[in-house]
C-alpha positions in Angstrom: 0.0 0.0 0.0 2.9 2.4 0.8 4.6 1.9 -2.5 1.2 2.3 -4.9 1.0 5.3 -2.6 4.3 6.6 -3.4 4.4 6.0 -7.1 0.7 7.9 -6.9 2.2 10.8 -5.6 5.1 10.8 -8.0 2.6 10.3 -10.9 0.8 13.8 -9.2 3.6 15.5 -9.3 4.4 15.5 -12.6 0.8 16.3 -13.6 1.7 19.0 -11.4 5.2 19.9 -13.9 2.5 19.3 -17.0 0.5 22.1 -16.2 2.5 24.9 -14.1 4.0 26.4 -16.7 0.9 27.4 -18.3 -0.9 27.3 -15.0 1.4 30.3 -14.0 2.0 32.1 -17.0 -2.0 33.1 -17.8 -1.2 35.2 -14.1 1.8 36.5 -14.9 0.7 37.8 -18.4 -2.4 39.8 -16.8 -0.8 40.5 -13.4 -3.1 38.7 -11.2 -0.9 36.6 -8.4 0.7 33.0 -9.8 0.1 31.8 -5.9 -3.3 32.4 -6.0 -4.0 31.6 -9.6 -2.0 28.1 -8.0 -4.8 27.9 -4.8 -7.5 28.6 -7.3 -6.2 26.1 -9.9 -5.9 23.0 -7.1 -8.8 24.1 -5.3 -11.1 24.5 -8.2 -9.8 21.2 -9.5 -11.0 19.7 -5.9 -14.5 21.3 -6.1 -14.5 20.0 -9.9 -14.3 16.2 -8.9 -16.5 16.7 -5.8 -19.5 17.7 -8.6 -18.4 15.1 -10.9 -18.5 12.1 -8.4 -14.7 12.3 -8.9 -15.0 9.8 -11.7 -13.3 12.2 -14.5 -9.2 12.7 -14.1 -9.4 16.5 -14.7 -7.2 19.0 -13.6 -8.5 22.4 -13.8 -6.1 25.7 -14.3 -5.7 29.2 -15.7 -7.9 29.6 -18.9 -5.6 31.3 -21.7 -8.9 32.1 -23.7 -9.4 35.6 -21.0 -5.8 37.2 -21.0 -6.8 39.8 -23.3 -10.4 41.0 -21.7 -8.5 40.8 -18.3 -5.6 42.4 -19.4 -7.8 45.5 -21.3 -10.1 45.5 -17.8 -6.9 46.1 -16.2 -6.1 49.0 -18.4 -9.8 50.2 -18.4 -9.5 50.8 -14.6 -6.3 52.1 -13.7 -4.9 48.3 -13.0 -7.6 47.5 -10.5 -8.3 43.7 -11.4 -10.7 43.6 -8.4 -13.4 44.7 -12.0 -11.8 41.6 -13.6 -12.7 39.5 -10.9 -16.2 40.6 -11.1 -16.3 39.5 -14.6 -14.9 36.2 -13.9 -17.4 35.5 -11.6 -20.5 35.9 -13.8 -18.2 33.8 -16.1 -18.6 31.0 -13.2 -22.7 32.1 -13.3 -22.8 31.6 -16.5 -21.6 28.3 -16.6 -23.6 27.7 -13.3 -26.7 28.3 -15.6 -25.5 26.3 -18.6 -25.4 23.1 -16.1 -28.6 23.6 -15.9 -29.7 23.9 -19.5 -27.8 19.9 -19.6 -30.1 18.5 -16.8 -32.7 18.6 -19.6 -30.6 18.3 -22.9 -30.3 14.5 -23.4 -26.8 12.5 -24.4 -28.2 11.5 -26.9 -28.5 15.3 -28.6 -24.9 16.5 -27.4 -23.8 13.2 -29.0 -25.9 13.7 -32.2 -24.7 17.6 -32.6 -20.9 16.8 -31.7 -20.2 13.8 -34.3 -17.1 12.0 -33.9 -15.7 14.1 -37.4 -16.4 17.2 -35.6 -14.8 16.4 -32.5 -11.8 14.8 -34.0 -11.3 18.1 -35.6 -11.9 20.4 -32.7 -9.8 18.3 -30.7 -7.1 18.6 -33.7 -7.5 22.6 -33.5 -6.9 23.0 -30.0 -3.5 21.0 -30.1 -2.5 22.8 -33.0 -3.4 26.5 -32.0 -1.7 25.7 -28.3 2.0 24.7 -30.5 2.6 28.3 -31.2 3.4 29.1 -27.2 5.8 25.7 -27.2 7.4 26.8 -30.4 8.2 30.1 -29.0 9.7 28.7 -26.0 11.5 26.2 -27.6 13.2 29.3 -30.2 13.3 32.4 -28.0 14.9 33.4 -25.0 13.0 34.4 -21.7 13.6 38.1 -22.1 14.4 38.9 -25.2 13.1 37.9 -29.0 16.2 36.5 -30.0 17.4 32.7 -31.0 20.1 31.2 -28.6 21.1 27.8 -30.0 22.1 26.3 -26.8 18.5 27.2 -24.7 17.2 25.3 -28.3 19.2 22.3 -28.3 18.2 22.0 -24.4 14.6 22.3 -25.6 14.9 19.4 -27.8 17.0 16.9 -25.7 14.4 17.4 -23.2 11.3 16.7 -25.4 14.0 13.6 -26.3 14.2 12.6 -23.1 11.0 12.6 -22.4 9.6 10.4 -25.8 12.3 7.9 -24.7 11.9 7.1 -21.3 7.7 7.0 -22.4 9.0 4.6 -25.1 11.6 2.3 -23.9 10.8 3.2 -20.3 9.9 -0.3 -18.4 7.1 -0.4 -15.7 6.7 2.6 -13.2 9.2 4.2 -15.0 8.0 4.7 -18.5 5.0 6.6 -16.4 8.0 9.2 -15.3 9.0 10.6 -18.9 7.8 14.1 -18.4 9.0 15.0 -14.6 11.8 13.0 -15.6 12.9 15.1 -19.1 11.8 18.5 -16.9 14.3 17.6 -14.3 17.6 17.1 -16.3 16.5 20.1 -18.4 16.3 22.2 -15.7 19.4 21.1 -13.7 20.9 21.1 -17.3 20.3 24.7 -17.7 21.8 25.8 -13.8 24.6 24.1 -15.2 25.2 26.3 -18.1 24.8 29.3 -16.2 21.3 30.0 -18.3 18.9 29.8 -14.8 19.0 32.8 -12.3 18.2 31.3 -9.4 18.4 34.8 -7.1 14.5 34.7 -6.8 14.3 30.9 -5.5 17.0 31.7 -2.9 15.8 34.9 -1.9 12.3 33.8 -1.9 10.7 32.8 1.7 9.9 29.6 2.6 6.2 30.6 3.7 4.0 32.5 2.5 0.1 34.1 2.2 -1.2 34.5 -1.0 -2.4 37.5 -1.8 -6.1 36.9 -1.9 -8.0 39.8 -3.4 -11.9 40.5 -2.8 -13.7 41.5 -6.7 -15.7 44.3 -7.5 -18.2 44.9 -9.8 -18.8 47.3 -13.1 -21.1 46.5 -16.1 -18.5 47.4 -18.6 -15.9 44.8 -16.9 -18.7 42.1 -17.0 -19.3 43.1 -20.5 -16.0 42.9 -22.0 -15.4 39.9 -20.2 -18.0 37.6 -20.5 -18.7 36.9 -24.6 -15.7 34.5 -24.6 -17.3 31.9 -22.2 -19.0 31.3 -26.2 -14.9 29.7 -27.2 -14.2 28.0 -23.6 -17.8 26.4 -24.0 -16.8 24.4 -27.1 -13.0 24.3 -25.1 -14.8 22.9 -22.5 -17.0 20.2 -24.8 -13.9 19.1 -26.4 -11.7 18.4 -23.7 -14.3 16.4 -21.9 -15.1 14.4 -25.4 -11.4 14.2 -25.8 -10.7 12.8 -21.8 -13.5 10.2 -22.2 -11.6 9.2 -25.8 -8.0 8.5 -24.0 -9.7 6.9 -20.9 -12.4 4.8 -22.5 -15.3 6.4 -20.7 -18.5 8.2 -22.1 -18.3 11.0 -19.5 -21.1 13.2 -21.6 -23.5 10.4 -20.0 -21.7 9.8 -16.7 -20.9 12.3 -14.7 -22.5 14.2 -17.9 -22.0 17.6 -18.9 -24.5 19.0 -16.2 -21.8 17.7 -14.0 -18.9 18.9 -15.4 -20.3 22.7 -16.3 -21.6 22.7 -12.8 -18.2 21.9 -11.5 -16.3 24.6 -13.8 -18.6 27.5 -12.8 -18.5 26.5 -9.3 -14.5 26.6 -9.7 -14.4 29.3 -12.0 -16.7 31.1 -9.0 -14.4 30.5 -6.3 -11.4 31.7 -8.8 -13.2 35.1 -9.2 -13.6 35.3 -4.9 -10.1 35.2 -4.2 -8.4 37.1 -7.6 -7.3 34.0 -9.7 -7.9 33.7 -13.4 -10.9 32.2 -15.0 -10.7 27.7 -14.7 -10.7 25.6 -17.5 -9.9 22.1 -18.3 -6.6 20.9 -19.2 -5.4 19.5 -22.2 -1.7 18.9 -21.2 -3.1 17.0 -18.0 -4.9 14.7 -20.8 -2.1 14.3 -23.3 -0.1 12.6 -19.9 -2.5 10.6 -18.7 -2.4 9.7 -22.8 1.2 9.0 -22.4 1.1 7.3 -18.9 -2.0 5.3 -19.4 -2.3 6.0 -16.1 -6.5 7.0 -16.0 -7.0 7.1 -11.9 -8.5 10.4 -11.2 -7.1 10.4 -7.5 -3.9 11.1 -8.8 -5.2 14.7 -10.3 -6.8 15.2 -6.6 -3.1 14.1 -5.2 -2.1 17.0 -7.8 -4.6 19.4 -6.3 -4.1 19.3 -3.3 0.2 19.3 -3.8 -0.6 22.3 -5.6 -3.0 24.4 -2.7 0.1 23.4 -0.5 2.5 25.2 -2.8 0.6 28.1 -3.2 1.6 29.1 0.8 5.3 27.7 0.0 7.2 30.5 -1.7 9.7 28.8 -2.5 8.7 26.3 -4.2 6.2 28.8 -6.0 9.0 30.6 -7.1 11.1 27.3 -8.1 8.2 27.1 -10.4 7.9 29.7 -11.7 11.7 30.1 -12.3 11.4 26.6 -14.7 13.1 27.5 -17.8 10.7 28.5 -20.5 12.7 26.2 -23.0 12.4 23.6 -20.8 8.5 24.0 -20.8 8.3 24.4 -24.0 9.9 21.0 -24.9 7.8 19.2 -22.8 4.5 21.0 -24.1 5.2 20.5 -27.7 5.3 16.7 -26.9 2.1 16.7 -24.5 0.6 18.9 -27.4 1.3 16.8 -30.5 -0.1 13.8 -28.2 -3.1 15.9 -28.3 -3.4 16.8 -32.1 -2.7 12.9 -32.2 -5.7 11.7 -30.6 -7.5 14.1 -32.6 -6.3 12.7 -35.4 -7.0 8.9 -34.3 -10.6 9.7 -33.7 -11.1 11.4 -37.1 -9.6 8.0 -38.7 -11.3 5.8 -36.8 -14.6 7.1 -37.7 -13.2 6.7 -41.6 -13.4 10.1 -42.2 -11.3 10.4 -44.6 -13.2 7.5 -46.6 -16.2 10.0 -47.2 -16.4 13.3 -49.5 -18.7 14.7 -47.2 -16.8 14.3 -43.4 -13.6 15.0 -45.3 -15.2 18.6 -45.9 -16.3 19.0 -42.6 -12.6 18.7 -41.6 -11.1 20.3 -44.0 -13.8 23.3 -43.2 -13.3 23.3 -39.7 -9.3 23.2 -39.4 -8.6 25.5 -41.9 -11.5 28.0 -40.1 -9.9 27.0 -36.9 -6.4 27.7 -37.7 -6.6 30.4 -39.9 -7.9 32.3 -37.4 -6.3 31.1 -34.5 -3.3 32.5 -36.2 -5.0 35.5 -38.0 -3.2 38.4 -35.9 0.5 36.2 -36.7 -0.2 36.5 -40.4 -0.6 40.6 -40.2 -4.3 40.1 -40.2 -6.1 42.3 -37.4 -9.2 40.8 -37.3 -11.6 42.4 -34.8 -15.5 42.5 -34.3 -17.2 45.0 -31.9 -13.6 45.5 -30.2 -13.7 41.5 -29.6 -10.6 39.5 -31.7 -11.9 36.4 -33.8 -8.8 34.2 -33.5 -10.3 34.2 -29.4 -13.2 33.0 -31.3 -11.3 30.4 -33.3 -12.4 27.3 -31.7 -16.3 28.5 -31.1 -16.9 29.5 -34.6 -14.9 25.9 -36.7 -16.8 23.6 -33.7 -20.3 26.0 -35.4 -19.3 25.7 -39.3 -18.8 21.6 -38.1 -22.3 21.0 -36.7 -24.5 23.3 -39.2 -22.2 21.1 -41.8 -23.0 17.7 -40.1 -26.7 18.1 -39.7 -26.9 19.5 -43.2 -25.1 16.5 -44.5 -26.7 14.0 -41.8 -30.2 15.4 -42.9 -30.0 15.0 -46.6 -28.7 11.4 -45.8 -24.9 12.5 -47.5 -23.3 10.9 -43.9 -24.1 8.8 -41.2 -22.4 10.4 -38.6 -23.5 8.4 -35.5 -21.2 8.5 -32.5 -18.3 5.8 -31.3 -18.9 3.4 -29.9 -16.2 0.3 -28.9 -12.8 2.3 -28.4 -9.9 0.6 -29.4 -6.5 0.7 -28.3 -4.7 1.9 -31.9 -0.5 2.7 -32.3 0.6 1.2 -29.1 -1.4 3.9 -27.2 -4.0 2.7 -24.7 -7.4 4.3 -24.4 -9.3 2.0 -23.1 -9.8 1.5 -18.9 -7.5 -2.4 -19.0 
């Protein structure tokens, strides 16, 4: 019993390496606190399982999709996120409500509207739009735009590391790739002189986060609230896409009334103390992909490693001090898991075999992508003061479903959902 235990909270921590770096970063970019986003993140995560009869292995954390209305509610009011906080609590509401709009939506509709081709592809866009942040970590520098070969080739022997200890890696050990890879790159980097370590050692050991109380404006709540629109399909997919690695059919158990329930309520408690708005994870999904690992107490292990390191400073600011190459090594491998599954469910569904589903993805990726990456390209794209590529996901997961019932309708597909999932490429998704 003590050993299962042990490897368990191993396994946690390195959920725990999978998603700090973004975890953090969402914080850092709007200048809301990385300790609390970290209590919000662990805590939310805890409340998440508690509505979901802890049967889904979720991890919930900072939600990139709000950085800019938080960020321009920050500007709006003289840096006074308490507004933002505001917002992010009718976000929670919002989703509150929308839990309650499933209790009377049946599986069998939410299955029939998200077809396996349209899934496959939104889970294929969110891997790919989510590459850009890894690349730029792997090429660039910390502080500055500029390529440094040796922060690059530390990038890659990580990522290296980590696809061959998942590989060749026997027993317990194959499940340690990623905290594994993250280690030696990190040390790695220390060694070469690349890692200021001044905040760690001058951090203290103990600390209070700095819990903030929100306040409340219309205009915050406006600018802030039409992109629940792109995490609700975020949301959809990565619940579709965690029932596809484990084996489960989580839209009909815990169901989505469960799962939207347990986001607002998280996303709630986010907004009380001044942490960002909660999603779910992908890169928590792409390792349990890569483990086949599928317990959910590990990701409540990882919770609750995570409220206890929000009051440690140190280790907050150990962190937060991982090198960004590092993390970016690591997340272009949990990321191209993700596009992966994506992938596998399109094929298994045979697609590709039909005119009809192959336009559906070919609709839907290049609507996704091209305007994920709109404002890259030199293409400002903005409606009512809102960008589209934040609308990316949202509006290729609507172009998919008018397409499919179109199609379905006129009898052009039969696009009914999976059923039997198999285990495909010598990666398990299926509960053994």
């Amino acid at each position: 019993m003590f050993v299962t235990r042990a490897k368990e909270l191993v396994l946690s921590v390195q959920h725990l390496f999978a998603m700090a770096g973004a975890c953090l970063l969402v914080p850092l970019l709007t200048g809301l606190d990385p300790m609390v986003a970290l209590l919000g993140s662990g805590v939310g995560t805890l409340i998440f399982h508690g509505c979901t009869k802890r049967k889904m292995p979720v991890f919930l954390a900072s939600s990139f999709a709000f950085i800019p209305p938080i960020i321009a509610i920050g500007a709006a009011f003289n840096g006074d996120l308490a507004y933002a906080q505001g917002g992010i609590i009718c976000v929670g509401v919002i989703y509150v409500l929308l839990s309650l709009i499933f209790r009377v939506i049946s599986v069998e509709k939410v299955t029939k509207i998200f077809s396996p081709t349209v899934v496959g592809s939104m889970i294929v866009i969110i891997a790919f739009s989510l590459m850009p942040s890894a690349l730029n970590n792997i090429i660039y520098m910390d502080s500055a735009s500029l390529f440094n070969p040796i922060t690059f080739v530390l990038a890659i022997i990580t990522l290296l590391i980590a696809v061959a200890i998942t590989k060749f890696g026997k027993g317990f050990v194959g499940q340690l790739g990623i905290i594994i890879a993250l280690i030696i790159g990190y040390v790695l980097s220390i060694v070469l002189g690349l890692v200021d370590l001044t905040p760690v050692l001058t951090s203290p050991i103990v600390a209070v986060p700095n819990i903030t109380l929100p306040k409340f404006d219309l205009v915050a709540i406006i600018t802030i609230i039409p992109l629940v629109l792109a995490v609700f399909m975020e949301h959809i997919g990565d619940v579709l896409v965690n029932g596809e690695v484990t084996g489960n059919n989580f839209l009909e158990d815990p169901g989505l009334k469960r799962s939207f329930l347990g986001d607002g309520l998280a996303t709630i408690f986010a907004g009380l103390i001044g942490a960002p708005v909660n999603t779910t994870y992908s890169e928590n999904t792409s390792l349990l992909a890569i483990t086949k690992n599928y317990n959910p107490r590990l990701l409540r292990y990882t919770a609750v490693i995570a409220i206890i390191l929000s009051f440690v400073a140190i280790i907050g600011a150990a962190l937060q001090n991982t090198p960004s190459w590092v993390v970016g090594g690591i997340s272009l491998y949990l990321y191209c898991m993700i596009a992966w599954i994506g992938y596998r469910n399109i094929k298994k569904n045979k697609s590709f075999q039909s005119t009809y589903k192959t336009i559906i993805v070919v609709v839907m990726i290049v609507l996704g992508l091209g305007l994920s990456f709109a404002d890259d390209l030199g293409f400002q794209l903005m409606v009512y003061g809102f960008s589209l590529p934040e609308f990316a996901l949202a509006i290729a997961a609507i172009a998919g479903i008018v397409l499919s019932i179109i199609f379905t309708a006129s009898g052009k597909i039969d696009d009914s959902p999976l059923t039997d999932y198999e285990e495909a490429d010598g990666f398990a998704v299926k509960k053994e």
